[in-house]
C-alpha positions in Angstrom: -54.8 -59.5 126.7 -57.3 -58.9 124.2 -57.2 -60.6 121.2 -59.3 -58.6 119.2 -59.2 -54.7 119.0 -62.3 -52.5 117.2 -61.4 -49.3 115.9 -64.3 -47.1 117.1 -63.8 -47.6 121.1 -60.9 -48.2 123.2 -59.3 -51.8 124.3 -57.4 -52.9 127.4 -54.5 -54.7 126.3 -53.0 -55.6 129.5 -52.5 -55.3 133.1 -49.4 -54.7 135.5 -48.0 -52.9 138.4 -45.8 -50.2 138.6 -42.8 -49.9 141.1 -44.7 -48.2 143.5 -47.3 -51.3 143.5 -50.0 -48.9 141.6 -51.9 -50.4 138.8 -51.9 -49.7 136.0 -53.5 -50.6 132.6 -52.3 -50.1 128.8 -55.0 -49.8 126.3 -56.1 -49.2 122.7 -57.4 -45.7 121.8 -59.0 -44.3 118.2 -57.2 -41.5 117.0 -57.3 -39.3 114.0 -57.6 -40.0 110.5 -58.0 -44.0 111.9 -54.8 -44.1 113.8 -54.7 -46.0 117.3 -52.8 -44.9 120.2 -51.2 -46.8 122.7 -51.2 -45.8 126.5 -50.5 -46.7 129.5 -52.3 -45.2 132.4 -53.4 -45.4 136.1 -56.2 -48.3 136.0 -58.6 -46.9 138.6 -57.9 -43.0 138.3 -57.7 -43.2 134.7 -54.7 -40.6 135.3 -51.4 -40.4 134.4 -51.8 -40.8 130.4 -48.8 -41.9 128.6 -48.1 -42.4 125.0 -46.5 -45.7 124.5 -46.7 -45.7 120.7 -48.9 -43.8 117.5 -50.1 -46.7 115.2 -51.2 -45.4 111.5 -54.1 -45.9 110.4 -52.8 -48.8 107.7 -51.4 -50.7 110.7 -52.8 -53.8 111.6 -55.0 -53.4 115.1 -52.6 -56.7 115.8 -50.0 -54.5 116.0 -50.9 -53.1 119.3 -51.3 -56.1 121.0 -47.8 -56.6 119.7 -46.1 -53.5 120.7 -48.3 -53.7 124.2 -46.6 -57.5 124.9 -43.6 -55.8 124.6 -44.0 -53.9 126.7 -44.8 -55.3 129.3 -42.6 -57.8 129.5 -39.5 -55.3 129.4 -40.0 -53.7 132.8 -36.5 -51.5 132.6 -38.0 -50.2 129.3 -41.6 -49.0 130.6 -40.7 -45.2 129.7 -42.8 -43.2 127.7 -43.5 -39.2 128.0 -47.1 -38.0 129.0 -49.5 -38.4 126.4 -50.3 -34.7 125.0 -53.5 -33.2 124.0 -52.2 -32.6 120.5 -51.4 -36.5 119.9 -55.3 -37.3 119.1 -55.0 -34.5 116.4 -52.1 -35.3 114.4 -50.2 -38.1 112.0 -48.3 -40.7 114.4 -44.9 -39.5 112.4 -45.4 -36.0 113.0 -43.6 -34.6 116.4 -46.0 -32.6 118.5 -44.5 -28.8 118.5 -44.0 -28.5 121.9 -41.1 -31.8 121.5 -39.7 -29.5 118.9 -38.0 -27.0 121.0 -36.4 -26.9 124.5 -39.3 -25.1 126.6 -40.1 -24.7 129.8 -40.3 -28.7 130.1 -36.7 -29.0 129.3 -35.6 -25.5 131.4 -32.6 -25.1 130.0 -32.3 -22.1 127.4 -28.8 -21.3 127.0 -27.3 -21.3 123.4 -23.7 -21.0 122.7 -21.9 -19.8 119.6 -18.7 -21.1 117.9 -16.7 -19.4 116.0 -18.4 -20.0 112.9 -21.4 -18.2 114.0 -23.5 -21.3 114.3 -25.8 -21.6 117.3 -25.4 -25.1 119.8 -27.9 -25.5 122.1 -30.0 -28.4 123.8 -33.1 -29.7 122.2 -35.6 -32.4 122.4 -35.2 -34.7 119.5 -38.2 -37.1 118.4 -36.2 -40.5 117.8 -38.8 -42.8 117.0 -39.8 -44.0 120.2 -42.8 -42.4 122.4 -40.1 -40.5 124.5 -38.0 -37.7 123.1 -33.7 -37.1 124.1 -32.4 -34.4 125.3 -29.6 -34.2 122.6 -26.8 -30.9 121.6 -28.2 -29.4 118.3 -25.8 -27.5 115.9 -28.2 -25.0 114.1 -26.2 -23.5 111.1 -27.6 -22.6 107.8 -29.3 -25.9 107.2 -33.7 -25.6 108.5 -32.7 -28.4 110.7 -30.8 -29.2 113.5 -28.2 -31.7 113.2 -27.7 -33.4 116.6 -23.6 -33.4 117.6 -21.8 -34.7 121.0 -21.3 -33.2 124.0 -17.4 -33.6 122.9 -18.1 -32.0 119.6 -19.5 -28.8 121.2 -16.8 -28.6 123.6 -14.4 -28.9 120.6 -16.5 -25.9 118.9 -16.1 -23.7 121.6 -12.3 -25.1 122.7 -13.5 -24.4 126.4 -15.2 -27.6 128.6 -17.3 -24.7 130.2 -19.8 -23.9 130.1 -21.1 -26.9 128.0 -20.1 -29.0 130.3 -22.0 -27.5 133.2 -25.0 -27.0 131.4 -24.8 -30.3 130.3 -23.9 -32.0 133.8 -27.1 -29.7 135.2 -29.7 -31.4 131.9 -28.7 -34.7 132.8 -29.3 -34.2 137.0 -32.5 -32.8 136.2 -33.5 -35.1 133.9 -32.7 -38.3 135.0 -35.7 -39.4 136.8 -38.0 -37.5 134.3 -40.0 -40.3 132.4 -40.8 -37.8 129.7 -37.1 -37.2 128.7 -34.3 -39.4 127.8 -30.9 -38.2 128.7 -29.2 -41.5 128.5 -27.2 -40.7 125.0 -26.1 -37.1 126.8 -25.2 -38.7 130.0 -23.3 -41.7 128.3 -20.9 -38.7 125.9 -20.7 -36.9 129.4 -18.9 -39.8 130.8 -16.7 -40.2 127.8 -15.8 -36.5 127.7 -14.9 -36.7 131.6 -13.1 -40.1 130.7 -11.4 -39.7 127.8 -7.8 -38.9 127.5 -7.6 -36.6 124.4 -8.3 -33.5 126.1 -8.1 -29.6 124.5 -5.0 -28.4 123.2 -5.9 -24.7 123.5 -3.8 -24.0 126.6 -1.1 -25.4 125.3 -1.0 -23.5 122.2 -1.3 -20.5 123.9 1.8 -21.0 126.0 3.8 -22.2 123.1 2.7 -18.7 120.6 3.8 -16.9 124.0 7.1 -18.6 124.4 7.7 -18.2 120.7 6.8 -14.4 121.3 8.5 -13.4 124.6 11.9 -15.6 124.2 12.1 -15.8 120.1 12.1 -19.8 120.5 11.3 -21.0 117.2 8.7 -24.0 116.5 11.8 -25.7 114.7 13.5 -25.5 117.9 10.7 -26.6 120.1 9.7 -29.6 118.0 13.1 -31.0 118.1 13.2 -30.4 122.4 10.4 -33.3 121.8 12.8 -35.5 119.7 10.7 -35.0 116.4 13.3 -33.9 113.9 14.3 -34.1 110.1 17.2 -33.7 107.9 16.8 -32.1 104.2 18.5 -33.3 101.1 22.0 -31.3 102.4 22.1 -32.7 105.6 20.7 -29.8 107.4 19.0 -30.9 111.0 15.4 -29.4 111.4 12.4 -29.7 114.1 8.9 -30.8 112.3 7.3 -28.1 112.8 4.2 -29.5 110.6 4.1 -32.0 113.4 3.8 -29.2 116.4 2.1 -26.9 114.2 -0.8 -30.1 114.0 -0.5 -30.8 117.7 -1.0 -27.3 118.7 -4.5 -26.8 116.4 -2.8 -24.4 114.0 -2.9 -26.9 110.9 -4.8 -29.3 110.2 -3.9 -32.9 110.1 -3.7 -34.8 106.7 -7.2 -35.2 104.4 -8.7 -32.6 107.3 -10.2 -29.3 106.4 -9.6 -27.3 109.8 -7.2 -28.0 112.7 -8.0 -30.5 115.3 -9.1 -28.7 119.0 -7.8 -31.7 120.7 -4.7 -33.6 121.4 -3.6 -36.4 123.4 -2.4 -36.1 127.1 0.9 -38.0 126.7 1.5 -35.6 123.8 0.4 -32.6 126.0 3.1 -34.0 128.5 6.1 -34.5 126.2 5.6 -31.4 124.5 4.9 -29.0 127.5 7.6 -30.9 129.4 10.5 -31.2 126.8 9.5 -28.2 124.4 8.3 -25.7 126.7 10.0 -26.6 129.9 6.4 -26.5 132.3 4.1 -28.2 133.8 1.5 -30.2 131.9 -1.0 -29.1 134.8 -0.3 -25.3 133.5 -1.3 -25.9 129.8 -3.9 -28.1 130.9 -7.6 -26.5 130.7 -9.9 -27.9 133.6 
């Protein structure tokens, strides 16, 4: 590795081979305004350019030899996206433009919208490191996009698809790609497909129809589930703020809108006991 690194030429600062038994070679390159960038690339072809980090220009030239050592000694963490034509034009801090939207690169361009007219879609997200994820972006009145969980658009729309699909189809496609990261969208994937607090919009629906068809109060159905109350006289009453939380129509304490979500075992007891169905009907897949 070299020990020393001038500013107006490249420097190799290490060696190594890929999985494929290819070398390859990492080295120092002047950028603009005095900045150095750090690739890796094919050692005989000179191909393959990737950015492995965007020192500024204050940065001492040690600094690559110390991000470089890094790198090479973590082999599961060699991924980095291709180096870009734009990189040796602009500030290390500043995200090339074409990381800043989907693109053809990301293929994907469907955007859903909740009910509060905001717009979630997927979006490549500069997070500091040389490679970009592949994140869900609510874009409401706020310039920028505020990343959110796979669970959280799911929850916005109170339907799995087709987030989920479009998400489970990112996260194929991308998986092998070493210029996208889909690790954080294919770890809240798991959880979503894990998790046992599932929508409750199913069984809300059959409860307003019940209470429609057959003139079952919510009273009445929240005492079928053994939640009941007695008022200063005595009187026996269902909690209906109880249901009316577990169904999404209030919110729960200290919260500003209802929950989209409830747990299963609560999905059971009340399509069970207060409905009198299956939890499989009221159940959204």
């Amino acid at each position: 590795m070299t020990a020393t690194i001038p500013r107006s030429s490249s420097a190799t600062l290490g060696r190594y081979r890929d999985r494929l038994g290819r070398p390859r070679q990492l080295l120092a390159r002047p950028s603009a305004g005095g900045s150095v960038l750090v690739i890796d690339r094919h050692a005989i072809a000179h191909g393959e350019e990737r950015l492995v980090a965007h020192l500024e220009a204050d940065e001492p030239l040690e600094n690559a030899v110390l991000v470089a050592g890094l790198y090479l000694a973590d082999e599961r963490g060699r991924w980095c996206r291709r180096l870009l034509a734009s990189d040796a034009q602009r500030p290390p801090l500043e995200s090339p433009e074409s990381l800043d939207t989907l693109g053809e690169h990301v293929g994907e361009h469907t955007e859903l919208i909740d009910a509060e007219g905001s717009v979630c879609r997927l979006a490549l997200l500069s997070c500091g490191m040389s490679i970009p994820q592949l994140r869900w972006c609510r874009c409401g009145p706020s310039p920028t996009p505020e990343p959110i969980r796979v669970r959280d658009v799911i929850g916005r729309m109170q339907s799995y698809e087709p987030a989920r699909a479009i998400t489970e189809r990112a996260v194929a496609r991308h998986r092998l790609d070493p210029d996208v990261s889909v690790a954080t969208l294919a770890a809240e994937l798991a959880r979503v497909h894990s998790s046992r607090i599932v929508l409750n919009r199913g069984l809300r629906e059959r409860a307003l129809a019940l209470i429609a068809r057959e003139g079952v109060s919510m009273s009445e159905i929240a005492m079928r589930c053994g939640r009941a109350k007695r008022d200063a006289r005595g009187v026996l009453s269902g909690e209906t703020s109880w249901l009316a939380r577990r169904l999404g129509l209030l919110p729960e304490g200290g919260q500003r809108v209802p929950t989209p979500w409830v747990h299963t075992d609560v999905l059971a007891l009340i399509a069970r006991q207060g409905l009198g169905v299956s939890p499989r009907e009221v159940e959204l897949a």
